[in-house]
Backbone as ProteinMPNN parsed JSONL, in Angstrom:
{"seq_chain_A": "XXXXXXXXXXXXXXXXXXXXXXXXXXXXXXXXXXXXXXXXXXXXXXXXXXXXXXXXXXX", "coords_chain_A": {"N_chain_A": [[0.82, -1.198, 0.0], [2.088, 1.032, 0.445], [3.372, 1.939, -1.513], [1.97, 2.679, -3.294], [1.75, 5.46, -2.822], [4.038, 6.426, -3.985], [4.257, 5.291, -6.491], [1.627, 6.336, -7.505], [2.321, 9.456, -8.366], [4.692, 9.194, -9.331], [2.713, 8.146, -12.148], [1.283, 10.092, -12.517], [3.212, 12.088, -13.342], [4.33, 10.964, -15.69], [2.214, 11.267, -17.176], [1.589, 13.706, -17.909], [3.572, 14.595, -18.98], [3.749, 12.705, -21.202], [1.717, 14.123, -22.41], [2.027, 16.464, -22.615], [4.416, 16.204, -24.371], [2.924, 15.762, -26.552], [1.047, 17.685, -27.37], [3.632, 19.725, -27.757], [4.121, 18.335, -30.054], [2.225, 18.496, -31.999], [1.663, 21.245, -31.947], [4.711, 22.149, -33.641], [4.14, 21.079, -36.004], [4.584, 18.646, -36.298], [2.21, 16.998, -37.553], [1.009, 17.344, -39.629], [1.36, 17.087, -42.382], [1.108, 13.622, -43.143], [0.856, 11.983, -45.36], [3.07, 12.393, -47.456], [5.352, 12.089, -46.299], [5.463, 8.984, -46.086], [4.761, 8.753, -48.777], [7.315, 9.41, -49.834], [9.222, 7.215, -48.939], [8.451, 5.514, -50.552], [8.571, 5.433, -52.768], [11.214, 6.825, -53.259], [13.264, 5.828, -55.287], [12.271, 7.015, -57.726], [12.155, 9.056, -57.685], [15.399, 10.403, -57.287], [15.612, 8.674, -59.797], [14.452, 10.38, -61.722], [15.84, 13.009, -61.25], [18.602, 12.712, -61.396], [18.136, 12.301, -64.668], [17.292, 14.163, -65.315], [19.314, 15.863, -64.61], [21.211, 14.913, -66.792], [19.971, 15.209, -68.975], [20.485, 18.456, -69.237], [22.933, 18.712, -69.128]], "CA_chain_A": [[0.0, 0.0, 0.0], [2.933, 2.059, 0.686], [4.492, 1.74, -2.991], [1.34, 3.473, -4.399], [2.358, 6.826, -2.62], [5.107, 6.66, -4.438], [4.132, 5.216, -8.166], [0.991, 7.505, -8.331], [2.921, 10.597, -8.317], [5.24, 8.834, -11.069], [2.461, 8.05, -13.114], [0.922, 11.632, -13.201], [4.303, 12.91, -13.981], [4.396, 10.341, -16.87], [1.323, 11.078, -18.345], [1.627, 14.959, -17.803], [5.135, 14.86, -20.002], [3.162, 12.596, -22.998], [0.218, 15.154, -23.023], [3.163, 18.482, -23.374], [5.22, 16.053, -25.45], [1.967, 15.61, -27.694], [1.039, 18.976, -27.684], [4.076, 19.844, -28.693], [4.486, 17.973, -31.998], [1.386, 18.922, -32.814], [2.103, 22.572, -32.734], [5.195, 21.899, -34.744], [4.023, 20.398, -37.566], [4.809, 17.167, -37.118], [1.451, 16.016, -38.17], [0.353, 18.798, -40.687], [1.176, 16.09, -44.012], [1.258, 12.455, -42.88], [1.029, 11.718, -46.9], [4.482, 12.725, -48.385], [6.317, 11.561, -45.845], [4.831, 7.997, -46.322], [5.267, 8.722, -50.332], [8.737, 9.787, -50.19], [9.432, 6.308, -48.719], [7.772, 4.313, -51.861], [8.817, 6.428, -54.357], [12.223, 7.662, -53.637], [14.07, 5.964, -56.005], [11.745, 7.271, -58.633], [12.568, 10.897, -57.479], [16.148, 10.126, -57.705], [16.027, 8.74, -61.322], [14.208, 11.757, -62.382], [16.587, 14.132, -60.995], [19.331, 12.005, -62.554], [17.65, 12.202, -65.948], [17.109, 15.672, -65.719], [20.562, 16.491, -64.914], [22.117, 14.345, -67.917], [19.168, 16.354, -70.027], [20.957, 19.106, -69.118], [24.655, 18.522, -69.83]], "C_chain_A": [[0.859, 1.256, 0.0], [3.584, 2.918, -0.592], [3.754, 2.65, -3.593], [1.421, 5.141, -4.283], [3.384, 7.322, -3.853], [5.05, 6.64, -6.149], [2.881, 6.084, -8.344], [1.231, 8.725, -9.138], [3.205, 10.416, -9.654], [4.72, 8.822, -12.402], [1.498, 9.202, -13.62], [1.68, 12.395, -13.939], [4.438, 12.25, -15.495], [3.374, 10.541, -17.786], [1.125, 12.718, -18.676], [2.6, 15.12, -18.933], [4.734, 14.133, -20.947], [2.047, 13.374, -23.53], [1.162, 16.321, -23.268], [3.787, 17.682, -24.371], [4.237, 15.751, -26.949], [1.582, 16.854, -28.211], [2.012, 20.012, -28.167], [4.667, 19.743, -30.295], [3.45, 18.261, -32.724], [1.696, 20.646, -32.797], [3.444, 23.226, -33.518], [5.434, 21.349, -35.497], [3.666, 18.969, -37.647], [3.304, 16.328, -37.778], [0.163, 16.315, -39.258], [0.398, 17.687, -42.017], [2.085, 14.998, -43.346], [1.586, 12.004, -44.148], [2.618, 11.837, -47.365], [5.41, 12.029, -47.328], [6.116, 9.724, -46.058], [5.033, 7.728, -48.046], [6.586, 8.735, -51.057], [9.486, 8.339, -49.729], [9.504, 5.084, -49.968], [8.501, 4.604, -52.657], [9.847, 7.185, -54.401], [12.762, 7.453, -54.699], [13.564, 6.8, -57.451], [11.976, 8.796, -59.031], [14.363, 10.84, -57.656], [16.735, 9.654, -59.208], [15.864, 9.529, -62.168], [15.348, 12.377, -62.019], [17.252, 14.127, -61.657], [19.176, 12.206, -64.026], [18.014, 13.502, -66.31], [18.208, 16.332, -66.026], [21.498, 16.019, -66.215], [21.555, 15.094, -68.769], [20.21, 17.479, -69.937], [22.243, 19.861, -69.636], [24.863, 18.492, -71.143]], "O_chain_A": [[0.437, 2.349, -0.377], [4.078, 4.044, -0.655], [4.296, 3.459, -4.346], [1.247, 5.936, -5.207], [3.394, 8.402, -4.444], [5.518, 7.479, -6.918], [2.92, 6.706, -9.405], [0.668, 9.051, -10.184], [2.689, 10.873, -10.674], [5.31, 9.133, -13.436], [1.032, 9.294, -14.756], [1.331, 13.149, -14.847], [4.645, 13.011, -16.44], [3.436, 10.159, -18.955], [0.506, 12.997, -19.703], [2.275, 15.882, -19.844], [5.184, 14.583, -22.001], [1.556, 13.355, -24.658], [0.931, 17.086, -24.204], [3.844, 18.269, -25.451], [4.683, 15.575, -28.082], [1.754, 17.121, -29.4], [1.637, 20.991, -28.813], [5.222, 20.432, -31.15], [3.533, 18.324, -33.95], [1.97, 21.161, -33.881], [3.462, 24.38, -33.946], [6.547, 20.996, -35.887], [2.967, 18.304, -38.412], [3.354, 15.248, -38.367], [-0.939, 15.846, -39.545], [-0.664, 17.524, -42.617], [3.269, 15.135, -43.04], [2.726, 11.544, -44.203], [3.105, 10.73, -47.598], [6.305, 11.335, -47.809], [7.254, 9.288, -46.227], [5.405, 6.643, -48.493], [6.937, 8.358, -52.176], [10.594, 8.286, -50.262], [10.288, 4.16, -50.184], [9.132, 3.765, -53.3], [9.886, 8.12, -55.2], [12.969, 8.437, -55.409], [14.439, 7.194, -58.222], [11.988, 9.439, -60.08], [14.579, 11.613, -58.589], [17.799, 9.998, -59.722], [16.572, 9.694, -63.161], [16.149, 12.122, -62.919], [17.26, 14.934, -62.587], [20.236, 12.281, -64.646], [18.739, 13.908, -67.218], [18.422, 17.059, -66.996], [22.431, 16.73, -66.587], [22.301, 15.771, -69.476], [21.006, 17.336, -70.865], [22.505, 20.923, -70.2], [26.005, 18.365, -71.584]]}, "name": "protein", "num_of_chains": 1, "seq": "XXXXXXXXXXXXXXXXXXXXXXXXXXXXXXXXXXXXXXXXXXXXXXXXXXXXXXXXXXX"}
C-alpha cells in the first residue's frame, strides 16, 4: 500500500510529459502532411532517377 504513494505521483508525472510532449508535436508540424512523408518512402528511387535524368538532359 505504501508503494502506491510513491508510483501515483510517477504516473501523473508520466502522463503529464506525454500530453506536453503531444502537444508539442502537434504545434510543430509534425502532423500537418502524414502523406508525403509515407510517399517519399515508396517512391524515392523514382525521385532520384528523375533528378538524374534531368541532370544528364541538361549537360
Amino acid at each position: 500500500m505504501d508503494s502506491l504513494y510513491f508510483l501515483i505521483p510517477i504516473a501523473v508525472l508520466f502522463v503529464a510529459l506525454a500530453v506536453k510532449l503531444f502537444f508539442w508535436a502537434v504545434n510543430n508540424g509534425q502532423y500537418d502532411d502524414l502523406d508525403t512523408e509515407g510517399r517519399r518512402i515508396l517512391f524515392e528511387d523514382d525521385v532520384q532517377d528523375q533528378s538524374a535524368a534531368d541532370g544528364d538532359e541538361e549537360r
